[in-house]
DRENVOGU-457512 format. One record per residue: residue in one letter; y, x, z of N, C-alpha, C in turn. Coordinates in steps of 0.05 Angstrom, whole numbers, padded with zeros to 5 digits, always signed. Atoms other than C-alpha are relative to their C-alpha. Layout:
// DRENVOGU-457512
AYXZYXZYXZ/...
This chain:
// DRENVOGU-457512
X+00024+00005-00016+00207-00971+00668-00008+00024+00017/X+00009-00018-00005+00196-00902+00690-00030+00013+00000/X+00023-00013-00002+00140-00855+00706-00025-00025+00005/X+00017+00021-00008+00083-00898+00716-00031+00030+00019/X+00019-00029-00007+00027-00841+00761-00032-00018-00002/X+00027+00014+00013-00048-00852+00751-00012-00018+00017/X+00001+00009-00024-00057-00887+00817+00004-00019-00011/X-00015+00018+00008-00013-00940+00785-00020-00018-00022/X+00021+00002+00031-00054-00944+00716-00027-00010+00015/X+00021+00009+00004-00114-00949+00753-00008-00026+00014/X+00017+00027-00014-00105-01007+00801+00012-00023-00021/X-00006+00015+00024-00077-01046+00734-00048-00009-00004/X+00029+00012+00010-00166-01043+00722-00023+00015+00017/X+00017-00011-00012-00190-01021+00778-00032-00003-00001/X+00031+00009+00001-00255-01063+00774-00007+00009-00028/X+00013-00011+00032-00266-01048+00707-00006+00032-00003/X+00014-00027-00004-00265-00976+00718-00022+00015+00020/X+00011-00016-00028-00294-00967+00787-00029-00013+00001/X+00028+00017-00007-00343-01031+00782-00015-00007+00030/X+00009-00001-00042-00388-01038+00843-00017+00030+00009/X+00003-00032-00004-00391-00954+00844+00011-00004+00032/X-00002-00010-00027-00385-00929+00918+00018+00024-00002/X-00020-00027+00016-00326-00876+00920+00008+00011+00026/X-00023-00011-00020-00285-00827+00963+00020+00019-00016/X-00022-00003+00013-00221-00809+00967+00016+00029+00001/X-00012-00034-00003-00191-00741+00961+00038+00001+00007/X-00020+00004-00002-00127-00747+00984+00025-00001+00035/X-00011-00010-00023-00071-00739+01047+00017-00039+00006/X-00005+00028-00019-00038-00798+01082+00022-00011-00012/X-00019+00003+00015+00026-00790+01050+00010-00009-00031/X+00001+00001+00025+00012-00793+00982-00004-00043-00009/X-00001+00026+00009+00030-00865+00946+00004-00005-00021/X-00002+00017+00021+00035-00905+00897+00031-00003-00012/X-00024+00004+00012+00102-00919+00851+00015-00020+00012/X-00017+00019-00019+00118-00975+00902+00002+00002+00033/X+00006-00019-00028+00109-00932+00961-00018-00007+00028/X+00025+00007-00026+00045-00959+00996-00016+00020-00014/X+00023-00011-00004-00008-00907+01012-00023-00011-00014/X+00029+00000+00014-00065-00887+00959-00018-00014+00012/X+00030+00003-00022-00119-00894+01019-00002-00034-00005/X+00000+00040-00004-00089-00965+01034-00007-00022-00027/X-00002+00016+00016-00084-00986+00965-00034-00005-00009/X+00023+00003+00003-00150-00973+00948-00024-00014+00016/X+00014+00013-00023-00185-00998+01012-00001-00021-00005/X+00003+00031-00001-00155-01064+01002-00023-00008-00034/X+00013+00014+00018-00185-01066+00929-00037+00008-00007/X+00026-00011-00007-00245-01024+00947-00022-00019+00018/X+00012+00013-00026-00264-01049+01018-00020+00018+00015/X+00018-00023-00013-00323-01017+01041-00013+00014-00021/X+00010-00022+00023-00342-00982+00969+00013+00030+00007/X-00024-00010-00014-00287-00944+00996-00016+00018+00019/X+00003-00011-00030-00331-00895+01042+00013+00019+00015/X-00011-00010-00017-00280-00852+01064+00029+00016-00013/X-00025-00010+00011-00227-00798+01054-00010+00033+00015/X+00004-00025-00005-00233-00725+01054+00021+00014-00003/X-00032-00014-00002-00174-00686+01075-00001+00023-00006/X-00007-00033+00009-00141-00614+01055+00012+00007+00016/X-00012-00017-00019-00097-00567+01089+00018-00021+00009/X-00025+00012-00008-00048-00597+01141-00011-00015+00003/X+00008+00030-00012-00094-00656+01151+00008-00024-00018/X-00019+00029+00012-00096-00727+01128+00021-00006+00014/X-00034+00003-00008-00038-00740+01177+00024+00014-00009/X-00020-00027+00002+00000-00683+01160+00015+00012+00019/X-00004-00006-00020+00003-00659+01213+00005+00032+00015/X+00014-00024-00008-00020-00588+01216+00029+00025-00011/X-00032-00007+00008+00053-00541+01209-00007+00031-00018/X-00010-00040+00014+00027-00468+01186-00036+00002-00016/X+00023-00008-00006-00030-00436+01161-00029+00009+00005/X+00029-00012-00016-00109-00424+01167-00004-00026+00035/X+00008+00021-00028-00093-00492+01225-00022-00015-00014/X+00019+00013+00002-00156-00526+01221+00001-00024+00011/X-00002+00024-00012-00168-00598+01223-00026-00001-00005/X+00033+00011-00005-00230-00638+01249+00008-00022-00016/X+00007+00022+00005-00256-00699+01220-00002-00023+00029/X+00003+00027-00010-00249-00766+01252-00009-00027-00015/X+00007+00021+00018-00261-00839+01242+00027-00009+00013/X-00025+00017-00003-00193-00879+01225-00005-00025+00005/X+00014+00020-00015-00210-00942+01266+00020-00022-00022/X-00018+00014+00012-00148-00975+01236-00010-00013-00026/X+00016+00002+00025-00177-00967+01164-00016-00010-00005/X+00038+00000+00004-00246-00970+01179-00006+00020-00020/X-00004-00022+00011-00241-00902+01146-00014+00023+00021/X-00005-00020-00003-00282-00841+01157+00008+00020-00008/X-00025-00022+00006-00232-00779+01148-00024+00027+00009/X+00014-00023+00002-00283-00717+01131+00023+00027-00007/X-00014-00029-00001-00238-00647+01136-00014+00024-00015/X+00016-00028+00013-00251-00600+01082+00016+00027+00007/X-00011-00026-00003-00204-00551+01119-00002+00002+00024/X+00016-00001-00037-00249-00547+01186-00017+00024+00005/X+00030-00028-00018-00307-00510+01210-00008+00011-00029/X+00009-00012+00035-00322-00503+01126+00010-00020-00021/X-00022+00005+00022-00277-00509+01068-00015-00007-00025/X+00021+00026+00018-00338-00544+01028-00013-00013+00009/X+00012+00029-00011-00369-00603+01030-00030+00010-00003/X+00024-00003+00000-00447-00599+01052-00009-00027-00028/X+00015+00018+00022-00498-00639+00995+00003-00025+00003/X+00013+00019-00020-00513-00693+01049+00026-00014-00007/X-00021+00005-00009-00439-00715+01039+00008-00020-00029/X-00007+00019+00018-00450-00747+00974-00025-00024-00006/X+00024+00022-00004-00507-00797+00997+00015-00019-00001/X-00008+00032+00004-00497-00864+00977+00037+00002-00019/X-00017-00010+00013-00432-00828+00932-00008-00013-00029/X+00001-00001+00026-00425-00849+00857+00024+00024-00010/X-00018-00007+00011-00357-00832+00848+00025+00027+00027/X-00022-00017-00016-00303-00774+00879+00027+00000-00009/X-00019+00004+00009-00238-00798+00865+00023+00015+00019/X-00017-00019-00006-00175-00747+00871+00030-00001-00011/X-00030+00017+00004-00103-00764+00882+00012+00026+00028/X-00014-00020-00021-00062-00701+00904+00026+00003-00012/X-00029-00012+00008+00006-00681+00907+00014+00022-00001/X+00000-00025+00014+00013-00618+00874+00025+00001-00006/X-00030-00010+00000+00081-00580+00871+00005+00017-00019/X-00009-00016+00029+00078-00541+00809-00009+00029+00013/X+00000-00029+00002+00063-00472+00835-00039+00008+00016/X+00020-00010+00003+00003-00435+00835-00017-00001+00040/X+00007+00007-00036-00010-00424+00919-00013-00017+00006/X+00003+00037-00020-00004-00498+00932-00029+00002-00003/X+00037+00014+00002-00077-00507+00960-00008-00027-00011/X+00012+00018+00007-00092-00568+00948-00015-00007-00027/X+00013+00008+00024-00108-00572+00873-00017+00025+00000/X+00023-00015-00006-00144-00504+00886-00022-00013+00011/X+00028+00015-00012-00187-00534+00934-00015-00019-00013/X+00011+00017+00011-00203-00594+00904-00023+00010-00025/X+00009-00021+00011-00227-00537+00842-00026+00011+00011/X+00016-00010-00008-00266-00513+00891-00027-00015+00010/X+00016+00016-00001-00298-00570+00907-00013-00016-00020/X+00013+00001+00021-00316-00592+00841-00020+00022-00015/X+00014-00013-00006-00348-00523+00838-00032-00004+00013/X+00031+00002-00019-00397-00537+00885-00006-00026-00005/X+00020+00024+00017-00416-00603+00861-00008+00000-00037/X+00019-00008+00025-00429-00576+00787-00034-00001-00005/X+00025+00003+00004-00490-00597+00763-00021-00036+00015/X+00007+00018-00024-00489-00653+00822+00001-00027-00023/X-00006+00028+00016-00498-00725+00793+00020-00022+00023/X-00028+00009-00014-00432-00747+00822+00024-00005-00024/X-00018+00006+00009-00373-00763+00774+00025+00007+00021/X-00024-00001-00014-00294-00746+00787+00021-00014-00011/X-00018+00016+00014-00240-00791+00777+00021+00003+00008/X-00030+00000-00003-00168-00763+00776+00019-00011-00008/X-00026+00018-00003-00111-00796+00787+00029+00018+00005/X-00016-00020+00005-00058-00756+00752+00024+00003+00012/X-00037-00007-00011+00021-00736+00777+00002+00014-00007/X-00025-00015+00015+00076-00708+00744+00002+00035+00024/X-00012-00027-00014+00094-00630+00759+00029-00003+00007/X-00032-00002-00002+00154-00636+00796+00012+00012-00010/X-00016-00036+00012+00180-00571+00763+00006-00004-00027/X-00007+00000+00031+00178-00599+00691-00031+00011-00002/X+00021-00015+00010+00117-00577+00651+00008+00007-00021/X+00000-00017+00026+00150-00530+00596+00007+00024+00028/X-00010-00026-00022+00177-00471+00647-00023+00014+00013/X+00008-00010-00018+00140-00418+00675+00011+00023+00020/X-00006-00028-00015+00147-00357+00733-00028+00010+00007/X+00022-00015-00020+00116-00304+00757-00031+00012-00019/X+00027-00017+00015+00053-00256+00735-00024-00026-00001/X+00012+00009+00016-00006-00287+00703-00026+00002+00036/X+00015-00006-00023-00065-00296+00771-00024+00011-00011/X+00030-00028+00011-00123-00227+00768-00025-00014+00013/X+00027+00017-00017-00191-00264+00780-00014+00019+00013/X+00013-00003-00019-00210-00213+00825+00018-00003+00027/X-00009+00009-00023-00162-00236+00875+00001-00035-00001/X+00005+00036+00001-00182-00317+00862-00002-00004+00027/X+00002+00021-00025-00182-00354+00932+00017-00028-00005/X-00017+00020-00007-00158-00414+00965+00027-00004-00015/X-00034+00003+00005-00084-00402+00940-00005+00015-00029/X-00002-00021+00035-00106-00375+00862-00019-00002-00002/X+00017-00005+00016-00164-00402+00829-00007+00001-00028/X-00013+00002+00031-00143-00400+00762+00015+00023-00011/X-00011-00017+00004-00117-00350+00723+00028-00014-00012/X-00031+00008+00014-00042-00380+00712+00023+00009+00020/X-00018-00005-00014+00024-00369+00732+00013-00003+00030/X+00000+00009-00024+00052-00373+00796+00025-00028+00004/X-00016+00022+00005+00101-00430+00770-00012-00012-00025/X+00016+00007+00013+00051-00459+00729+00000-00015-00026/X-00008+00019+00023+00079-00515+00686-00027-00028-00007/X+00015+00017+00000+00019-00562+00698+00002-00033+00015/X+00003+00020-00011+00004-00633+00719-00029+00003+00017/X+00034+00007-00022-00058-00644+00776-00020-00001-00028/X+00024+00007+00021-00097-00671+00709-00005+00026-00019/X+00003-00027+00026-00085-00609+00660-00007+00026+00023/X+00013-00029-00018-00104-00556+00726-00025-00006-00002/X+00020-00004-00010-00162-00585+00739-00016-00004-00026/X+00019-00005+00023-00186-00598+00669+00000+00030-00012/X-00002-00013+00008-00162-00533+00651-00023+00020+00022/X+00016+00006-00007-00207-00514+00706-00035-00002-00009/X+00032+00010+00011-00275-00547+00685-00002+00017-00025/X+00003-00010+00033-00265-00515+00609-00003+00036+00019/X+00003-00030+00000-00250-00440+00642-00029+00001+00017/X+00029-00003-00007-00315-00454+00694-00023-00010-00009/X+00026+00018+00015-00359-00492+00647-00010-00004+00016/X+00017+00002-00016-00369-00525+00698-00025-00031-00016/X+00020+00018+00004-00425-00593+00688+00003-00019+00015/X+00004+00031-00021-00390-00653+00717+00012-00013-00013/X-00008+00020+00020-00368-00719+00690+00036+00005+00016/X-00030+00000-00011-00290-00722+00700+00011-00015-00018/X-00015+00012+00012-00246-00766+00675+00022-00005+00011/X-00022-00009-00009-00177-00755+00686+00022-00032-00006/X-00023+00020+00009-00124-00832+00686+00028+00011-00001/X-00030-00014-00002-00065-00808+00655+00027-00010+00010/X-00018+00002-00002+00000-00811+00663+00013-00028-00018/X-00013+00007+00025+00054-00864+00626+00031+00005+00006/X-00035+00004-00005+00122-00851+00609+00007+00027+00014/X-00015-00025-00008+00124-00776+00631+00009+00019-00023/X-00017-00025+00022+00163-00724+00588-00004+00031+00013/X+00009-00028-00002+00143-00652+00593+00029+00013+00011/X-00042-00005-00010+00227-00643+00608+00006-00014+00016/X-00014+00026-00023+00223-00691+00660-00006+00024+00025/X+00004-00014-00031+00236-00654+00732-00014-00025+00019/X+00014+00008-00017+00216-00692+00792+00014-00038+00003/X-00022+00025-00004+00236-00778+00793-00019-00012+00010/X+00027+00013-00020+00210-00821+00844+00000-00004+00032/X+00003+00003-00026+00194-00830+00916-00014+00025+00011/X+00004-00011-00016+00185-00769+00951-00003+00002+00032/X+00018+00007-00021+00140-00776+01011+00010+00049+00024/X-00002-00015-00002+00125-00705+01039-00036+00006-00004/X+00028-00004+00002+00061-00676+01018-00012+00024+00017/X-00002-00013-00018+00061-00620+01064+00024+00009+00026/X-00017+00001-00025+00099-00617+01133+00025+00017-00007/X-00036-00005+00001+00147-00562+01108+00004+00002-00035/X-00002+00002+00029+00152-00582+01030+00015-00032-00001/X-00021+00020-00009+00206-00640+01053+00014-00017-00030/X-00021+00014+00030+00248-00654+00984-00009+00015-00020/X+00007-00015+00028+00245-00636+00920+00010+00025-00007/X-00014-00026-00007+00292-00575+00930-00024+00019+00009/X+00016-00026-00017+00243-00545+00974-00026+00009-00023/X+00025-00004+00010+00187-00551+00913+00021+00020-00020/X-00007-00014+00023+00239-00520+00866+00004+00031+00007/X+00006-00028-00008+00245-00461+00906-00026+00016+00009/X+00027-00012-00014+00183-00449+00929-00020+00015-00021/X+00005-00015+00013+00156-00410+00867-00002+00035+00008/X-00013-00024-00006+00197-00349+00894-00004+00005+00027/X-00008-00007-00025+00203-00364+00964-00027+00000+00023/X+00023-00010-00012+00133-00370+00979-00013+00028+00009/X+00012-00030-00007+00126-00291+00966+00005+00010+00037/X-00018-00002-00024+00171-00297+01039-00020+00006+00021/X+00015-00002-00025+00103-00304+01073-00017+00018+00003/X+00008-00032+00014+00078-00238+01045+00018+00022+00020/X-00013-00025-00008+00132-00200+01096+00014-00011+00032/X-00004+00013-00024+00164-00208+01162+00031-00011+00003/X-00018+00020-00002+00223-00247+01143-00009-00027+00005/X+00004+00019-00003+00232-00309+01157+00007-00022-00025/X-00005+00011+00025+00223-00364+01103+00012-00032+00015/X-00013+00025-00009+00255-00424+01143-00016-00018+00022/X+00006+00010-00018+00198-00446+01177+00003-00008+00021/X-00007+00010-00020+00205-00487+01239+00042-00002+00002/X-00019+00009+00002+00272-00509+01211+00001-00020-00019/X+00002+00023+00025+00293-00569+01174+00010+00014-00032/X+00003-00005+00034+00304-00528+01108-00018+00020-00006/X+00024-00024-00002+00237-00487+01106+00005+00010-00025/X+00005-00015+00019+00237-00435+01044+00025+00000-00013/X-00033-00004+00013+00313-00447+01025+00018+00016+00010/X-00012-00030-00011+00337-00401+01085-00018+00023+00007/X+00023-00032+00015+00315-00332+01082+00010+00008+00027/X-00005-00006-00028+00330-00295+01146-00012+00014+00022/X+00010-00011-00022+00319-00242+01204+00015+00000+00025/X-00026-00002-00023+00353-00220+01273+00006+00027-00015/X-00001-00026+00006+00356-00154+01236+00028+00000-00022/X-00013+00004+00022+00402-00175+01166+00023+00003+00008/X-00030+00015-00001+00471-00179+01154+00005-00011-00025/X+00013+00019+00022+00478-00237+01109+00022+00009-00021/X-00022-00008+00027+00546-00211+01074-00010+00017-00007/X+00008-00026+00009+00517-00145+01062-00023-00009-00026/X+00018+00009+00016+00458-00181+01025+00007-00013-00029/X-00005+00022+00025+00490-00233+00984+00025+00019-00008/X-00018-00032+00026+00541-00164+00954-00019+00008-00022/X+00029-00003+00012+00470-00142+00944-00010-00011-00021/X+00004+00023+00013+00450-00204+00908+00022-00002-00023/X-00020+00003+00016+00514-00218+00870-00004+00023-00024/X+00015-00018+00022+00496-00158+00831-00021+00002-00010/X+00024-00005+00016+00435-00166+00803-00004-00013-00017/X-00004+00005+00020+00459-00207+00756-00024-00029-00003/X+00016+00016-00001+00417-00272+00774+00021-00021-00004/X-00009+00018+00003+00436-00339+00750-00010-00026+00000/X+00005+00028-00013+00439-00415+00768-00009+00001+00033/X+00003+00002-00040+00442-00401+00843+00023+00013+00015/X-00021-00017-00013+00489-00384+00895-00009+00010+00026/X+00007-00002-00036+00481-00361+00974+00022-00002+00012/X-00016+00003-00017+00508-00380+01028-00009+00012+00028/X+00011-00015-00029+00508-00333+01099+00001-00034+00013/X+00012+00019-00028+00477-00375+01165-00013+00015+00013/X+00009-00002-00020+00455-00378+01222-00025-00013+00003/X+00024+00024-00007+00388-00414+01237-00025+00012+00035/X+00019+00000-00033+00339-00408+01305-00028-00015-00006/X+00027+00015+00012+00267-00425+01283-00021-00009+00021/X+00010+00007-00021+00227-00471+01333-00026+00011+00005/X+00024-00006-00001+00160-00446+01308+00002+00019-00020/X+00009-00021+00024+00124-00385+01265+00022+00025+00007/X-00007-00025-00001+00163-00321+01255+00033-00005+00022/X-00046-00008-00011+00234-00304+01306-00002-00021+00016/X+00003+00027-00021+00212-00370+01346+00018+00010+00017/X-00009-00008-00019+00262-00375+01387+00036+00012+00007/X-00026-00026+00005+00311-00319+01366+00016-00016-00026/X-00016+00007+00015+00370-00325+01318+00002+00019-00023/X-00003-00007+00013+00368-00313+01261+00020+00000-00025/X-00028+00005+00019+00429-00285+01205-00025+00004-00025/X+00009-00008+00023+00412-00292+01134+00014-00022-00023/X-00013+00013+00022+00423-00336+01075-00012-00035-00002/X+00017+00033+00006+00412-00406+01050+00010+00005-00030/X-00007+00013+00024+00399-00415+00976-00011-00013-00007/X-00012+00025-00005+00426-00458+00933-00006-00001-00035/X-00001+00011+00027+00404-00473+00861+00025-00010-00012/X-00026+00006+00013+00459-00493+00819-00013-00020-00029/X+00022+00016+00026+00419-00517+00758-00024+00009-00004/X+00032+00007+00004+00344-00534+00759-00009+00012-00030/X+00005-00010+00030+00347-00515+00677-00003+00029+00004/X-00010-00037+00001+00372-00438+00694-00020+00007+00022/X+00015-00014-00018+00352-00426+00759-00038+00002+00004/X+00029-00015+00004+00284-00379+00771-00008+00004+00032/X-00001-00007-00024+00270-00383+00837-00029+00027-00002/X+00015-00019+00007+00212-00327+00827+00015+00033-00008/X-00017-00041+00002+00267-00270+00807+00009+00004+00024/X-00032+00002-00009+00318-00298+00853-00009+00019+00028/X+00023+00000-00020+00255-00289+00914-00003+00040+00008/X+00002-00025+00002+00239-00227+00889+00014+00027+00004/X-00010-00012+00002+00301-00194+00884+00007-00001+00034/X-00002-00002-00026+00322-00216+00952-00026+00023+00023/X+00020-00014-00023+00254-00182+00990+00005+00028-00012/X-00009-00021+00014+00273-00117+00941+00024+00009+00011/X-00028-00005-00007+00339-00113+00968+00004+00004+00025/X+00003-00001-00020+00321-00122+01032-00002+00025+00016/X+00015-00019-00010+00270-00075+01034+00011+00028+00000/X-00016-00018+00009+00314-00029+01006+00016+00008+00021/X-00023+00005-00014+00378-00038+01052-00012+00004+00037/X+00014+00003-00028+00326-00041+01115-00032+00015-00006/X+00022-00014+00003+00265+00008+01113-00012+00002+00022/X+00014-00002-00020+00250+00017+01180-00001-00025+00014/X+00007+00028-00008+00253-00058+01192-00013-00022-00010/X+00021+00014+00016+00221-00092+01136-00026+00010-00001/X+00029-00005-00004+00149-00099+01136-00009-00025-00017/X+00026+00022+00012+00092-00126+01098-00009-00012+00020/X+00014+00008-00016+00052-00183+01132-00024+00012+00008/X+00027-00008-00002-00016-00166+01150-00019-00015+00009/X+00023+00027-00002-00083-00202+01148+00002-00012+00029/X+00005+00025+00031-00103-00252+01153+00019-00019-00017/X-00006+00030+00006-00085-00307+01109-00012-00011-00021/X+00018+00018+00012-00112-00361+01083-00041+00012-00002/X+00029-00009+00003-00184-00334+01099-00003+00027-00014/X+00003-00025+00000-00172-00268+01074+00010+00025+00019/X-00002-00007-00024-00184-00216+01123+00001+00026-00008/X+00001-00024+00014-00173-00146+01083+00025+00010-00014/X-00025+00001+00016-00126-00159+01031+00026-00001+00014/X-00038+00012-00010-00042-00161+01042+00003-00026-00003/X-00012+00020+00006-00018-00227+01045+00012-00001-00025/X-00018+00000+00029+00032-00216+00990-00018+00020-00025/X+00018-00006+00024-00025-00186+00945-00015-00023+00000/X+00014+00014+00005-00066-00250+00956+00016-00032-00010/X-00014+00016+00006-00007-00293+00948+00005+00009-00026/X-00003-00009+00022+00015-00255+00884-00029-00006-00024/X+00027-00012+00007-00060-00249+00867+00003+00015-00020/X-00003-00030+00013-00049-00177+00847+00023+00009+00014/X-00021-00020-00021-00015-00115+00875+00029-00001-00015/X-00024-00014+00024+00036-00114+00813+00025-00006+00011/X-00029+00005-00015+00090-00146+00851+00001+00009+00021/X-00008-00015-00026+00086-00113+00913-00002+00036-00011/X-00009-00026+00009+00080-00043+00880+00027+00008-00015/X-00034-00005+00012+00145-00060+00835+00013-00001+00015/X-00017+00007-00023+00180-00081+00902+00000+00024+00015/X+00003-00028-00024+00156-00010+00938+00013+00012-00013/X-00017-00015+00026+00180+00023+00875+00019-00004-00012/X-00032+00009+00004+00253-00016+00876+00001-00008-00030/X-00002+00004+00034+00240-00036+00800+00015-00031+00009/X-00015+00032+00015+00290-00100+00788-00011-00006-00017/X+00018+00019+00021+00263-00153+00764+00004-00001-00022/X-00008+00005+00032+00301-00150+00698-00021+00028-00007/X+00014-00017+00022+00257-00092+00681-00029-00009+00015/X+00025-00003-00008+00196-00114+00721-00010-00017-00021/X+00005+00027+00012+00193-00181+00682-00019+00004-00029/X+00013-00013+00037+00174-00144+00610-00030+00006+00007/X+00022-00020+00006+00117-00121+00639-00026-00022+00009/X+00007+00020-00003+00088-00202+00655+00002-00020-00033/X-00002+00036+00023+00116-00240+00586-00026+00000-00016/X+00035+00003+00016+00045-00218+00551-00009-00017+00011/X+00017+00014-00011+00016-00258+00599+00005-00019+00000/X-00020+00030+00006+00054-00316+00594-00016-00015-00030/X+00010+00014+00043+00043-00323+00516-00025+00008+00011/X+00029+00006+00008-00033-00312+00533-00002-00034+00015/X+00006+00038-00011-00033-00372+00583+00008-00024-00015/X-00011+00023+00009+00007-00413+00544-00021-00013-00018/X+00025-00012+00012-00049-00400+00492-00020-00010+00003/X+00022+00004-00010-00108-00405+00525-00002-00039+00014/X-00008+00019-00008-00082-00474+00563+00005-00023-00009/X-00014+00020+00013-00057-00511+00505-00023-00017-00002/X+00026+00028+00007-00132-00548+00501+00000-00009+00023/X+00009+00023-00023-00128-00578+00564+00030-00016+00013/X-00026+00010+00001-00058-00602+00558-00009-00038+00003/X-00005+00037+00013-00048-00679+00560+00018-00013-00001/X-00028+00011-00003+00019-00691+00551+00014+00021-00018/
């Protein structure tokens, strides 16, 4: 039978759960159902006009938006009879006024397992600011593509929390949408009704099975979520992480590299379940637009072994190493921070960009994260549901 997602579960009783409640929908254009019609749509038809709208995240309900800090407006979807309110516009929360004639806030996102991914932040953030509110939330759970036993990456420092890290967990997390955001409500005590439709038929050892849509413009296949743990750090420096090519965060790449010299580099450090391969790529948009770029494409080998988080790491280490007067940190902004490094707010904390200045390999950086690990695991296990 497979996965069954909560979407699924809930139009089995919809009326019985929803009743004649008034709702909106948290959710992107792409995102569907186990028979691959659109959340929005499905609900509309059993909604109708209870149904008052849809409130979009980064990249837009179309998905449209390619890099970013791009801001989308709100419209009205005539098609639908849908208005589409933008919580990544002129302000990244929703005013009071916005839950008039509201019972319910129902939230159906497609979360990629790693810490960054805005969207289940946001949504976080938006339950935030309605704490206390007499509003109800009703999630509509999905599987972690990534598996939910595995983690990567340092533990996130709550004084670097934003958009991309409001939680203190890993940066390869091991969660489902339902266990972030309850885990979530328990760490902010926050004061709202939530009730989370679970899952059926998922296994904590299950990787990703299903109809993959695209939930963000460059997060294409499931490959691209398995690497993106590691290869997100990419946007922390002035390599290029693939953007404005059809395999975003799988090729790595400058005009500066030479890709044999790297993957010698690589080959020694003693990393496993992955290989590289030198290329060529020319990126239409974002960093090198234009120019050609030599570098690598990797290549997982086994989803069980491979870490994309060392593999990431070691590569911008190696780099940096091999090229000093050409590698560079990004520099603000991003994502709304206008102070901080990129790759300290992506990390949230300096600890990986100080082991990377200070050439520490990851095999010895790693010891100095597994405490943190066993605390999250720890701390996490009550808001598990699966």
């Amino acid at each position: 039978m497979g996965v069954r997602l909560g979407i699924d579960v809930l139009l089995d009783d919809v009326d019985d759960v929803l009743g004649g409640k008034n709702a909106v929908l948290i959710t992107g254009s792409s995102n569907v159902d186990s028979a691959g019609k659109p959340v929005y749509q499905q609900l509309k038809r059993h909604l109708g006009k209870r149904l008052q709208g849809v409130w979009s995240l980064q990249h837009g309900f179309m998905i449209d938006k390619q890099d970013n800090m791009i801001l989308s407006d709100s419209f009205y979807f005539k098609e639908w009879d849908l208005h589409i309110r933008s919580l990544y516009g002129r302000r990244l929360l929703p005013d009071d006024d916005w839950l008039d004639g509201l019972d319910t806030v129902i939230v159906d996102v497609f979360d990629v397992g790693t810490r960054v991914y805005t969207f289940i932040n946001h949504v976080l953030m938006v339950m935030k600011r309605f704490s206390g509110k007499d509003v109800e939330f009703l999630v509509l759970d999905r599987p972690n593509p990534l598996g939910g036993i595995d983690c990567e990456g340092n533990v996130a420092d709550r004084d670097y929390f934003s958009i991309v890290g409001q939680l203190p967990v890993p940066m390869r997390h091991s969660l489902t949408a339902g266990e972030f955001l309850a885990f979530g409500i328990r760490y902010y005590r926050l004061e709202i009704a939530c009730r989370i439709i679970q899952l059926w038929g998922w296994d904590r050892r299950d990787f990703f099975e299903g109809l993959w849509t695209y939930p963000s413009p460059n997060m294409p296949a499931l490959n691209t979520a398995l690497v993106y743990p590691g290869a997100v750090l990419l946007e922390g420096t002035n390599l290029s992480e693939g953007r404005g090519t059809t395999r975003p965060f799988e090729f790595v790449g400058a005009p500066y590299l030479d890709a044999g010299l790297l993957i010698d580099d690589l080959d020694e450090s003693g990393l496993k379940g992955v290989e590289f391969v030198p290329i060529y790529f020319k990126p239409e948009f974002s960093k090198f637009s234009g120019d050609i770029c030599k570098g690598i494409l990797v290549c997982p080998l086994d989803p069980l072994v491979f870490r994309s988080f060392a593999v990431y790491y070691e590569i911008i280490r190696l780099v940096r190493r091999r090229y000093p007067g050409q590698f560079e940190w990004k520099q603000p902004p991003y994502e709304f921070e206008y102070q901080r490094l990129p790759v300290d707010m992506i990390n949230a904390s300096d600890t990986v960009r100080l082991a990377l200045e200070n050439d520490i390999p990851f095999r010895e950086f790693e010891a100095d994260f597994v405490s943190e690990l066993e605390s999250f695991r720890e701390i996490v296990g009550e808001s598990l549901l699966y």
